[in-house]
C-alpha positions, 0 to 999 in steps of 0.5 A: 256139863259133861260133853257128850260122846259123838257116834255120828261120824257119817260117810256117805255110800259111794254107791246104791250097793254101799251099806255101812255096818254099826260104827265100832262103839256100838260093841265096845263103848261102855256110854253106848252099852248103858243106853242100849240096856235101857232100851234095846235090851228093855222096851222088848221081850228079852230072851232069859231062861229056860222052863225045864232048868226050874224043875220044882217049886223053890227053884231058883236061877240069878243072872245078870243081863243088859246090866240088871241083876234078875232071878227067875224062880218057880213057886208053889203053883209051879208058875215062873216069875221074874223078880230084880235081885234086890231086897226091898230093905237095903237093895242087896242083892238076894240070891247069889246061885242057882239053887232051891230056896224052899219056901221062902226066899231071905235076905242075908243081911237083915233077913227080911223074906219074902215068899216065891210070889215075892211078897215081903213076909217079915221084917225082923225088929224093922220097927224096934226091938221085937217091932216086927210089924209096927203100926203104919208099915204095910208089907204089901207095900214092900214086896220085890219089884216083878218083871213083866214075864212070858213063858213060850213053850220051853223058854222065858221071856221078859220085858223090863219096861213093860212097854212090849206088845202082847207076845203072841203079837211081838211075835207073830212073824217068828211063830208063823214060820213054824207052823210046820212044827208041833213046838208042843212035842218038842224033847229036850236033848242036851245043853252045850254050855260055852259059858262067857264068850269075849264078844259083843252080844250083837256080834253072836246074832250077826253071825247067826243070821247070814249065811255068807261065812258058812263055806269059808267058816264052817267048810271041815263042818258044814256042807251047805254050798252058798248057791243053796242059801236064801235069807228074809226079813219080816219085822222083827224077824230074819234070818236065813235058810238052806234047802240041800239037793239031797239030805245026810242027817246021819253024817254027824262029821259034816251037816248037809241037811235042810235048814232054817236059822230065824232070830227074834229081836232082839237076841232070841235065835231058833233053828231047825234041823232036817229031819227032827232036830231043832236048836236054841241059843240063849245069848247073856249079854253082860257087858260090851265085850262079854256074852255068856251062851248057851245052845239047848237042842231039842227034837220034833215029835218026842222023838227019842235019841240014843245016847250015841246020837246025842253025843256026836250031835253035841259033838258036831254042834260044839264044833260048829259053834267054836268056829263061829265064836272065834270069829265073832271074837276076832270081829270084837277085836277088829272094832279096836282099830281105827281102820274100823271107824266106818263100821265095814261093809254087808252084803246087801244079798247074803246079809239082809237080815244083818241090815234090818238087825241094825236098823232096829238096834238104832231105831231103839237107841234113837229114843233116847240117844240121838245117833243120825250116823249113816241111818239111811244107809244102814 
């Protein structure tokens, strides 16, 4: 039997104050990576796409996440489903780019089909030459395999296990810290697509949930003192805010507002802006040193930006975002040294949200893959 790889090793807190992060093989072991796609990335509801990208019926969107090939695709009665990317036949992988299928979605291979509720429609000779429906074979039974889907607002969810509770329920803690905000009347923007990033997935949401790096990182950017931060945890989510003295939306070289950055276990983020802006990420993770990120900026009320606006507000907001992606890079790099085996030190003010984050990537993990190291400390 093949000895399996040890992620315990523990060293106990000098102090109360000692909390230790996640141990380096957490971001980079590929037998780590597996579990987690099969848990973390499986037993909740995992942020996938975006409603406004599937404009008409036949629209289709493949991608690869937590190691599953998947595609989202809107049908006739413009209703978006999830389906793994697999043929029933020979398990090829179907749709291989962003397209409209029209009706009916074909295997190239041995051209079976199947229709955009994923019911298998025909399958050519499959008994015979010209047998196209043989006697015993019943194509409802060899349709393509859904995913447990739910669509909120403007972004799609999904739970590959099926397992979650309700999402209204899931969450609830997210949902009710916009309460202040009709997500109804929100107005897609723009997207800054940063494509594949060289770090871990985990790495993006750390980063995005404390605001201990903001001054340092982000001081040519950002005019967010530190003094004016809080963070918070509630269930599956935390996150940070920042309330500033006085407010300079129009300073587009510099952002000095009000604001809330909220994640939703596990890779769903969310921010908000003063006076009108709210932002969201979808984080890809494709492999343990990949991630593949999106952010898609949105205003409050339908309120309308004039072309000006909408440029110098990606332009700020790229800015922003590659700063923060050359430290989570860097983060991913330093996982490679020994030096790196305790999985370094949080803050236990500033990174909070960084602690529970972690404690629910083990309290996954755990289910299947016992890892004990440092758990009471982490």
């Amino acid at each position: 039997m093949a000895k399996q790889k040890n992620f315990t090793r523990i060293k106990k807190p000098k102090n109360l104050n000692t909390i230790y992060g996640l141990p380096p093989e957490s971001y980079t072991d590929d037998d780590f990576w597996k579990k987690e796609c099969n848990t973390v990335l499986s037993d909740d509801w995992l942020f996938v796409g975006l409603v406004h990208e599937l404009k008409n019926p036949g629209d289709i969107i493949p991608l690869s996440i937590a190691g599953k090939p998947i595609f989202l695709v809107k049908d006739l009665e413009n209703k978006i489903s999830t389906f793994h990317n697999v043929c029933s036949h020979r398990c090829l992988k179907l749709v291989d780019e962003k397209k409209n299928v029209g009706k009916i979605i074909k295997c190239p291979y041995h051209a079976w089909s199947y229709n955009l509720k994923g019911q298998l429609k025909a399958a050519p000779h499959i008994g015979g030459t010209n047998q196209h429906k043989p006697e015993g074979f019943n194509f409802l039974d060899h349709g393509l395999k859904s995913i447990r889907t739910h669509i909120w607002h403007d972004w799609i969810f999904i739970n590959f296990n099926g397992k979650a509770k309700k999402f209204e329920e899931y969450a609830k803690p997210l949902i009710k810290r916009f309460n202040d905000i009709d997500l109804t009347k929100l107005n897609y923007v723009a997207t800054l697509d940063f494509g594949k990033i060289n770090t871990n997935w985990k790495f993006l949401i750390e980063n995005f949930i404390e605001p201990y790096h903001v001054q340092f990182v982000h001081k040519k950017t950002t005019n967010q003192p530190l003094k004016d931060h809080y963070t918070f945890v509630d269930g599956k989510c935390y996150g940070s805010g920042v309330d500033v003295a006085q407010e300079d939306e129009k300073n587009y070289n510099a952002l000095s507002v009000t604001s809330r950055y909220l994640s939703l276990f596990p890779n769903f983020i969310m921010g908000t802006y003063y006076p009108n802006q709210v932002g969201v990420y979808l984080n890809i993770p494709i492999s343990p040193g990949i991630t593949s990120q999106k952010r898609i900026i949105y205003t409050i009320d339908n309120k309308m930006m004039t072309k000006k606006e909408i440029q110098a507000t990606k332009d700020i907001w790229w800015s922003v975002h590659k700063e923060d992606h050359e430290m989570c890079e860097r983060l991913q790099e330093g996982r490679s040294s020994p030096a790196s085996h305790n999985g370094g030190l949080l803050s236990p003010v500033w990174e909070k949200g960084v602690q529970a984050f972690q404690k629910l990537i083990i309290n996954s993990i755990k289910r299947s893959f016992k890892i004990t190291r440092r758990v009471k400390n982490v």
